[in-house]
N, C-alpha and C positions, 0 to 999 in steps of 0.2 A: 660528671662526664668531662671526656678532654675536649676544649674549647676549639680546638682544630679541626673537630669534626661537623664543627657548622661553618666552615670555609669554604667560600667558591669564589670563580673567576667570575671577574665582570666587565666587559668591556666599556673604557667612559662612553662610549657611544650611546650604549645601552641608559644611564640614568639621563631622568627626563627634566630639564631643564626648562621646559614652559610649562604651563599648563593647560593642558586642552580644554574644548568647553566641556560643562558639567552634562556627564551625563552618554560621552564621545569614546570614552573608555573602552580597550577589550576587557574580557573577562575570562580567566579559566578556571572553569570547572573541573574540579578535584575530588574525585571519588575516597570517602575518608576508609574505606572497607577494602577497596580492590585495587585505587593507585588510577584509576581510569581517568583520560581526560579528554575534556571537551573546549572547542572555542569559542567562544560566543563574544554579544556587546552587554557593556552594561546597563545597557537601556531596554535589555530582554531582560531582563534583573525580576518584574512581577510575572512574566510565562517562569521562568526557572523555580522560585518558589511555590510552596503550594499556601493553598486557603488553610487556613487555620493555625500559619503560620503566626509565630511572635517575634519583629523584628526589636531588638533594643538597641539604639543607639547613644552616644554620647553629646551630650547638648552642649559640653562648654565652650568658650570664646574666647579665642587665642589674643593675650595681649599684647601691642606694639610693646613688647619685652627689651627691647637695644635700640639704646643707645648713644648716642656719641655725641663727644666734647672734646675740649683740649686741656692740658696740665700746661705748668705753666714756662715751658718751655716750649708751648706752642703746638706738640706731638698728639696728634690724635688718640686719644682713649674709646674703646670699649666701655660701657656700662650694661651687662645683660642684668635684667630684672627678674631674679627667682622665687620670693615672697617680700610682700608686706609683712613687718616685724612690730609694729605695735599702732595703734587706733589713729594714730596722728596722719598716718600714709608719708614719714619724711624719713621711716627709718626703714630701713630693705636691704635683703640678704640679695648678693649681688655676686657675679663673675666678671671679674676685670679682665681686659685685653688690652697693651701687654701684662702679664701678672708679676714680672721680675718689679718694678716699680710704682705700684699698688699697694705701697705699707702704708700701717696706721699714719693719718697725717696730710697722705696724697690726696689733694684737691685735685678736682674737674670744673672745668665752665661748659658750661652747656648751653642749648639751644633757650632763648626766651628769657637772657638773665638767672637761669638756673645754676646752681654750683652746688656741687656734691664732694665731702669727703670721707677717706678712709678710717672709722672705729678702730676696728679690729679685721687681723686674719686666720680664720678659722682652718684648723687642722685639714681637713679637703681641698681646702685652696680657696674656698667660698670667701666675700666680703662681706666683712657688717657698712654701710651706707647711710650715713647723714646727710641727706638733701637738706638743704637752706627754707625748703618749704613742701607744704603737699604738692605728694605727686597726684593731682589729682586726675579724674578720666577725663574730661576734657584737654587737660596740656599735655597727658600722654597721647592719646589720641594727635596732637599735632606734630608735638617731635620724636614719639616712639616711633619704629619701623618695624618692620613687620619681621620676626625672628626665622625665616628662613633658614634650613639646617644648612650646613657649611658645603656641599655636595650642590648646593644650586646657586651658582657660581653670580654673584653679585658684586658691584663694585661698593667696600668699604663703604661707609658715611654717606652715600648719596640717597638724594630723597627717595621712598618707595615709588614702585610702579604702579599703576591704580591698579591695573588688573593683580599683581601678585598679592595685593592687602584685601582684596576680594575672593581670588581663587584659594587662600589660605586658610579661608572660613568658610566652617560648614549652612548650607543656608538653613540649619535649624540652629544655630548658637544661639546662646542666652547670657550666661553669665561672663564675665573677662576671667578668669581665672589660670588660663593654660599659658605656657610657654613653649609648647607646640603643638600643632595640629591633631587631633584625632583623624590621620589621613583618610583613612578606609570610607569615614564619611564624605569626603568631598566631592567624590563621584556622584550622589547624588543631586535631583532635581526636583523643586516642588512638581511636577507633572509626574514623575518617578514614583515620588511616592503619592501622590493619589492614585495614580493604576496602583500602588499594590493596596492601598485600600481598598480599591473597586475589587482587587482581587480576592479579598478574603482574609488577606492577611494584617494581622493586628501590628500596632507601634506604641513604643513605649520609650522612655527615656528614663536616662540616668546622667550623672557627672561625676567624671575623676577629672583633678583638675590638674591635667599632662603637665608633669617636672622634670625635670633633669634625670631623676631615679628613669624613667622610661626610657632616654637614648643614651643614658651614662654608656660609656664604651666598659665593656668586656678587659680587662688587662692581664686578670689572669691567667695562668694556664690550664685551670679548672674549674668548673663550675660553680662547687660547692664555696669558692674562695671568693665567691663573689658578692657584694649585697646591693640588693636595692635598695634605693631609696624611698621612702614613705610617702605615699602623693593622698591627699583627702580626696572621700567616697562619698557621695547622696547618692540614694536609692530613696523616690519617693515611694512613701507604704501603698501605689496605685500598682507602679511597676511589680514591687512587691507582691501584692496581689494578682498582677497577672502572669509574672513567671511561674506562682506556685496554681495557679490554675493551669495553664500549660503543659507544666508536671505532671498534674494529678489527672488529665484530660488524654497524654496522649500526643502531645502536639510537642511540636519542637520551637526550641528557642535558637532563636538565629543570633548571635552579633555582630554587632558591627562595629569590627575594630577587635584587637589585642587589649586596648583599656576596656572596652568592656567585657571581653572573656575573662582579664582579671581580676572587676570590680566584684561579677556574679559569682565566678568561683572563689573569691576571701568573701565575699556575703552568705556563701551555701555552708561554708567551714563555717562560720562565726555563727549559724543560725543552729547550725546543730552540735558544734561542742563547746563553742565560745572559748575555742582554743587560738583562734586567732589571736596572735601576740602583741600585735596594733591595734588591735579595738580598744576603742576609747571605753565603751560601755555595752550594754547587750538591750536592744532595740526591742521591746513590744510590739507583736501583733497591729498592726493597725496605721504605727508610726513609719515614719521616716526613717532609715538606718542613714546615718553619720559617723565614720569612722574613719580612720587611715589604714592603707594595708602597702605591705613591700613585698607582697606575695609573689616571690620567684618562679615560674614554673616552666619545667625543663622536662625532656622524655622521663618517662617512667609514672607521671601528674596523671590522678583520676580525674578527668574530667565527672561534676555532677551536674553543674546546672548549664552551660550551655549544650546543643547538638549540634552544629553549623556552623562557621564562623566566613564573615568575609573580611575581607585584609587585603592590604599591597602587598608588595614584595621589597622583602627586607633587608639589610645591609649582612655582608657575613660576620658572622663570631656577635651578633647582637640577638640582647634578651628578646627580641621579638622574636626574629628568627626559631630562635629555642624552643618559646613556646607554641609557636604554630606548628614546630615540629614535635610535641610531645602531644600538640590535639590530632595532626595524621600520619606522622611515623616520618624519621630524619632523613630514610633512605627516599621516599615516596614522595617528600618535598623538595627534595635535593632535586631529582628526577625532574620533578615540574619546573624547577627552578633553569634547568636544561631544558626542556622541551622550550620552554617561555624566551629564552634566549635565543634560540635556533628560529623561533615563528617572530622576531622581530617587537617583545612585547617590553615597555621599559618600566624600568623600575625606578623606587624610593616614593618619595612622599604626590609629586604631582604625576608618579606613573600611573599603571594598569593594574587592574584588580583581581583577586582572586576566590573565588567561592567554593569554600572545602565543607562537604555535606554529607 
């Protein structure tokens, strides 16, 4: 499809720039059948679902993925953090800012005696990265910051905010894995989700651990021209088990988030033809599934295994975008996308939510 047809206006006004507290949220409800919608909070989040509901959401733990040092002219650098590259933690696939002067060679100093230089530059623009030592969770933890998308407007190199290395993470994270937030989670609250315990409704967790493939910008003029990036999948064999009970029961699978509408839909492919192109291998009954997937998906995508999804609101000509409009129709989203605008609702990562059911 042409990529111009996930474009809309946005006023800056509109994207949200703080974070409000967890849980403070509106919420529109988006009828996935008739286009109908409703306003609510997200803290009516357990009356809006029903009992027997299967909520799944994404546990990972966003890491202070940037940051910054000087070369040695004194010029501040960028260091974003996109994987650890071998068991030592000293070597890392990285995105330089500025990139024009980031060749093999270019050292950084950094915070705490640290100093990193440039390997190699790989065809995408990506860095290979020699730190002088581990990066380990502790010294990241004190000079990484917090990787905020470029749209929430921060000053370059200055320490984080407490509150934004707080409201960035979901209060169920677990592992450090992501390089940015699985937002859709953020709106919740442990109080939230105990009522929807109380309510009936079941939870369950998974992890894709959010890469650059997830907000890579769109450049094409087409769809089909486009690829994601491969981000690694856990599905423990529990989840497993309850999505395929929910199936076979009758009940619906809700998620939460675009990462995991796309982890369970490359899971339900890989489970039944093991056509999925990025599976590492094909997962037995009982186990764990461990895999990578770059599963694209844009209007025309059968949805199998989720029914529900909840999510923000998305950036235009981005794959999220896409495929929120291929689980309720481009026109139907577009639409909410205007209503949402017109009732004062904001968007991106620490706006307002939305619940298409």
């Amino acid at each position: 499809m042409r990529v111009d047809l996930f474009d809309y206006d946005l006023p800056a006004g509109r994207i949200a720039q703080e974070a409000r507290p967890r849980g403070a949220s509106r919420l529109l409800v988006l009828g996935r059948a008739d286009g109908s919608m409703a306003h609510r909070r997200f803290a009516e989040l357990p009356q809006i679902l029903r009992p027997g509901d299967l909520l799944v959401r994404n546990d990972v733990r966003v890491r202070p993925a940037r940051l910054y040092g000087r070369d040695r002219e004194g010029r501040v650098v960028e260091l974003f953090l996109l994987s650890r590259l071998d068991d030592t933690g000293a070597l890392w696939l990285c995105l330089a800012k500025p990139g024009r002067r980031a060749k093999p060679g270019f050292t950084v100093r950094l915070e705490e005696g640290l100093s990193a230089s440039v390997d190699e530059v790989r065809e995408d623009g990506s860095r290979i990265v020699r730190f002088d030592r581990a990066l380990a969770a502790d010294l990241l933890e004190r000079i990484g910051r917090t990787p905020l998308p470029p749209y929430i407007r921060r000053e370059p190199g200055a320490p984080d905010r407490a509150e934004d290395r707080s409201a960035y993470q979901t209060v169920f994270a677990r592992e450090p894995l992501a390089v940015a937030a699985p937002t859709a989670g953020l709106h919740f609250t442990a109080e939230i989700l105990q009522a929807l315990v109380a309510r009936g409704v079941e939870i369950a967790d998974l992890t894709l651990a959010v890469g650059p493939g997830t907000f890579k910008p769109v450049t094409a003029d087409d769809t089909d021209a486009h690829e994601m990036g491969a981000e690694e999948v856990s599905i423990p064999a529990g989840t497993r088990a309850a999505v395929a009970r929910a199936k076979r029961d009758g009940r619906r699978v809700v998620a939460v988030g675009t990462t995991v509408a796309r982890s369970l839909e490359a899971a339900s492919r890989r489970e039944a033809t093991g056509a999925e192109p990025s599976a590492a291998r094909d997962d037995p009954p009982g186990a764990d599934a461990r895999f990578a997937t770059d599963l694209f998906i844009t209007p025309g995508f059968e949805f199998r295994a989720i029914d529900a999804l909840l999510t923000n609101f998305h950036l235009p000509r981005s794959t999220l975008l896409m495929l929120v409009s291929a689980f309720a129709g481009r026109e139907r989203v577009l639409a909410a996308y205007e209503e949402a605008k017109r009732e004062g609702y904001l968007f991106y990562s620490f706006g307002d939510a939305m619940l298409i059911e």
